[in-house]
DRENDOMAR-999261 format. One record per residue (C-alpha): residue number from 1; x, y, z. Coordinates in steps of 0.5 Angstrom, whole numbers, always signed. Each point is the difference from the previous one (the first is absolute). Layout:
N
(site NUM, (X, Y, Z))
...
END
This chain:
212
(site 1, (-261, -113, -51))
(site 2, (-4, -4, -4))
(site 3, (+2, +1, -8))
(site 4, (-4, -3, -6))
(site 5, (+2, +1, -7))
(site 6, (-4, -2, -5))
(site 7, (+2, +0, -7))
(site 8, (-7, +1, -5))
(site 9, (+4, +6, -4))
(site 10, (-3, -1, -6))
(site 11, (-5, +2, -6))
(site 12, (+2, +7, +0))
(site 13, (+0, +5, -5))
(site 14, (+5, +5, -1))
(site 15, (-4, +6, +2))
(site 16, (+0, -3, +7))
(site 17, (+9, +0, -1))
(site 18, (+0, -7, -2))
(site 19, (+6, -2, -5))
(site 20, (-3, -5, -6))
(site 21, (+6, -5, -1))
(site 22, (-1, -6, -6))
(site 23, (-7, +1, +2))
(site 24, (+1, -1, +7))
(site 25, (-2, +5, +6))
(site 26, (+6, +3, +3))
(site 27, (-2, +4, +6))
(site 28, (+3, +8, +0))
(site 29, (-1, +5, +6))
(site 30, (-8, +1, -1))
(site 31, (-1, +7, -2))
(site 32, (-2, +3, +8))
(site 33, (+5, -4, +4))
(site 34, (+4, +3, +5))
(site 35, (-5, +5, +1))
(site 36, (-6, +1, +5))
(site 37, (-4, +5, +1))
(site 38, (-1, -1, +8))
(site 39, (+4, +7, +0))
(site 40, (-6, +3, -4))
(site 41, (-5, -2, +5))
(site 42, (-3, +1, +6))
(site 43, (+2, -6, +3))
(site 44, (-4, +0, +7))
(site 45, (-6, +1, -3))
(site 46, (+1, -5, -5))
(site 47, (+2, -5, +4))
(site 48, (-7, +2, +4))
(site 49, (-3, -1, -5))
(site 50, (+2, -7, -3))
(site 51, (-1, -2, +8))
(site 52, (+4, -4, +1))
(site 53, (-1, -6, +5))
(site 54, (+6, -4, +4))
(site 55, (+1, -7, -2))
(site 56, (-2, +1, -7))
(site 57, (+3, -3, -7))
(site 58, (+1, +6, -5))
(site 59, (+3, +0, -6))
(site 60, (+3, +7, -3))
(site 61, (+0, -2, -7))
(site 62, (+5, +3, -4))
(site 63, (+3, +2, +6))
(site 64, (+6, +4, -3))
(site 65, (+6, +2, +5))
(site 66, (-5, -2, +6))
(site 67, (-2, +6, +3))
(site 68, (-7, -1, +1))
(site 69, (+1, -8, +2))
(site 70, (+5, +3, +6))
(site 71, (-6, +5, +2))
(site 72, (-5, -6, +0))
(site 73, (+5, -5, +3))
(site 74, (+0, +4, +7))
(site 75, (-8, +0, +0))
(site 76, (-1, -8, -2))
(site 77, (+5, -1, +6))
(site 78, (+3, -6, +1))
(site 79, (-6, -4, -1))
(site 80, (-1, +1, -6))
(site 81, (+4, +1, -7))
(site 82, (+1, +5, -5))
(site 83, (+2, -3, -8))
(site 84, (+3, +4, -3))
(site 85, (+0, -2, -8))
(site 86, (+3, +3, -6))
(site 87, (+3, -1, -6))
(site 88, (+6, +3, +1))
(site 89, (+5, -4, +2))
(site 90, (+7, +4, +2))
(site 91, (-5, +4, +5))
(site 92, (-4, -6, +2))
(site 93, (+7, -2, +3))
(site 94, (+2, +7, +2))
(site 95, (-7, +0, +4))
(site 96, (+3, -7, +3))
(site 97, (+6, +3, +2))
(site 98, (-2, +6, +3))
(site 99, (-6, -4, +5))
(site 100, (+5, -5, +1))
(site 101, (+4, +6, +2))
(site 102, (-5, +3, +5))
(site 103, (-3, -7, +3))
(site 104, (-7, +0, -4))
(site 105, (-3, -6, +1))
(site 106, (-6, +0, -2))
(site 107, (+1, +3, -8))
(site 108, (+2, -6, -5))
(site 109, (+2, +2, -7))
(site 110, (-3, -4, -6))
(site 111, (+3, +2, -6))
(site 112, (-6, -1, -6))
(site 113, (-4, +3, -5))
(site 114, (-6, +2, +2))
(site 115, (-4, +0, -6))
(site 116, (+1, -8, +0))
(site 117, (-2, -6, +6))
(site 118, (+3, +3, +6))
(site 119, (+3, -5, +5))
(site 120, (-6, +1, +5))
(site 121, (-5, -6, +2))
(site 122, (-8, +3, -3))
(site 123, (-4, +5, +7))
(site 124, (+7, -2, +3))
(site 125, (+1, +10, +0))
(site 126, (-3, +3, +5))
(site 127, (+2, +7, -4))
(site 128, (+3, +3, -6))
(site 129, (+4, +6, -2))
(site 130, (+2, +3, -7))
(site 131, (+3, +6, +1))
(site 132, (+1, +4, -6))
(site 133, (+1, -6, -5))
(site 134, (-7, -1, -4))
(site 135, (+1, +6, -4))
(site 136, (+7, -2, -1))
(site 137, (-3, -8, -3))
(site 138, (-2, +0, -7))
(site 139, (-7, +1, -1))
(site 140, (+0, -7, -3))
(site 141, (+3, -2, +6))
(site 142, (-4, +3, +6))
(site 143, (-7, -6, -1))
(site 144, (+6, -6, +2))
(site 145, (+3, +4, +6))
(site 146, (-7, +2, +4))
(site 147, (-3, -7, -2))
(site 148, (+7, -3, +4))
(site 149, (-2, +5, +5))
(site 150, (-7, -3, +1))
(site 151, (+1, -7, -1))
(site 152, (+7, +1, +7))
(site 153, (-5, +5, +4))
(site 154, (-5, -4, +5))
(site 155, (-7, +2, +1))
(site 156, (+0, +8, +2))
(site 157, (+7, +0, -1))
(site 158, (+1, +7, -2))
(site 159, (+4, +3, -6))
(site 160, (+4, +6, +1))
(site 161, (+1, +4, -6))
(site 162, (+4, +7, -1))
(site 163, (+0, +4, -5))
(site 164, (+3, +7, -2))
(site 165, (-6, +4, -2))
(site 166, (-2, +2, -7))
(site 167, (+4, +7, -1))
(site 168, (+6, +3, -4))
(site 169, (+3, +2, +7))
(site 170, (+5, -1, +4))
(site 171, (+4, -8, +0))
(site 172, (-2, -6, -3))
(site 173, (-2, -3, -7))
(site 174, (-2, +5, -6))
(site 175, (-8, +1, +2))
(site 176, (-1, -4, -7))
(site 177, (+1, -6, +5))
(site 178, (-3, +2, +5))
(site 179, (-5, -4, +3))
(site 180, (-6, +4, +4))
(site 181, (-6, -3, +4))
(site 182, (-4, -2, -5))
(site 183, (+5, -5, -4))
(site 184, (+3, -3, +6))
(site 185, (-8, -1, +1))
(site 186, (-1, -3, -7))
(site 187, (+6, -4, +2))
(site 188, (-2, -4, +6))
(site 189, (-8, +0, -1))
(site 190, (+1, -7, -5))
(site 191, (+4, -3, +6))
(site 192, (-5, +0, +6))
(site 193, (+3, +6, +3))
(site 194, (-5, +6, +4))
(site 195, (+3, +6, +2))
(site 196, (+1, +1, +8))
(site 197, (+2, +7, +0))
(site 198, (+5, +5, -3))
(site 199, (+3, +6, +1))
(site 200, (+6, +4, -2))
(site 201, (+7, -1, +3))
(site 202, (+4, +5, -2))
(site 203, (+0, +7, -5))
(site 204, (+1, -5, -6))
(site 205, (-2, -7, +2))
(site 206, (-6, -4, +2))
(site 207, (-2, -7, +3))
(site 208, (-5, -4, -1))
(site 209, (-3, -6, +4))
(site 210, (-4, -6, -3))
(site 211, (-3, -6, +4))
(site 212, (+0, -6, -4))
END
């Protein structure tokens, strides 16, 4: 197993579970983790859809316990490598324990802030998942994440973004935070992203996909 850690935890807010001490950040368990939303979705036609090629580098930003870095990890096949990136450390290294365990080799775990400089060379992503997480991010915070995202992913890398649709019903945040369509639209647009296709992925769940 190949293991990076990257120790880039900084300038949180309390909202995003971080702990101020004497003026410095101390890094808490983000409000989401230890929670995915695989279970929620249609998981073959999500990954059908996101088209994912063998032999790709693909960062699942804000990973959480994993799920979706383990479901890609078995499309981009031995040659190519998923990055699996989160804030939080303990499920940074549960994830560690648990590939290890299985004998994944081609997911390595960055423990860093997404919403700063990650530790990817420019163009050096050939697509990126965030899953569930922007409406978790502070408003404020949202520009910093997607610029990072552009700035890593390639030429037409490819921007995976899932969301839970804009209703009162079923699991997931109150509908106040929802984001729908139209502001993950206003999100991207200012960052060089065009919609390559969308669709449904479950009863409350849609994804969205961007080419850079």
């Amino acid at each position: 197993m190949r293991a990076h850690a990257s120790s880039v935890a900084r300038f949180m807010s309390a909202e995003f579970g971080v702990i101020r001490e004497g003026g410095n950040a101390v890094c808490d368990k983000p409000v989401a983790a230890g929670k995915s939303s695989l279970d929620l979705i249609d998981k073959e036609k999500a990954l059908a859809l996101m088209d994912i090629q063998p032999d790709w580098r693909f960062a699942d930003l804000a990973c959480g316990p994993g799920d979706y870095s383990i479901e890609i990890a078995r499309r981009v096949g031995e040659a190519g490598i998923v990055y699996a990136v989160d804030l939080w450390r303990e499920g940074i290294e549960a994830l560690g324990r648990l590939i290890a365990a299985r004998g994944i080799g081609n997911i390595e775990t960055v423990w860093a802030d997404i919403r700063s400089r990650l530790p990817f060379a420019d163009r050096s992503i050939d697509a990126c998942l965030l899953a569930t997480i922007l409406h978790d991010l502070p408003a404020a915070d949202r520009p910093s994440t997607l610029r990072e995202t552009a700035r890593i992913l390639k030429p037409a890398g490819v921007l995976n973004i899932i969301e839970f649709k804009k209703t009162g019903r079923g699991p997931g945040p109150p509908q106040r935070v929802r984001l729908d369509e139209q502001d993950i639209e206003a999100l991207v647009t200012p960052f060089g992203f065009t919609r390559l296709d969308g669709s449904e992925v479950g009863e409350f769940l849609y994804l969205l996909k961007y080419e850079k």
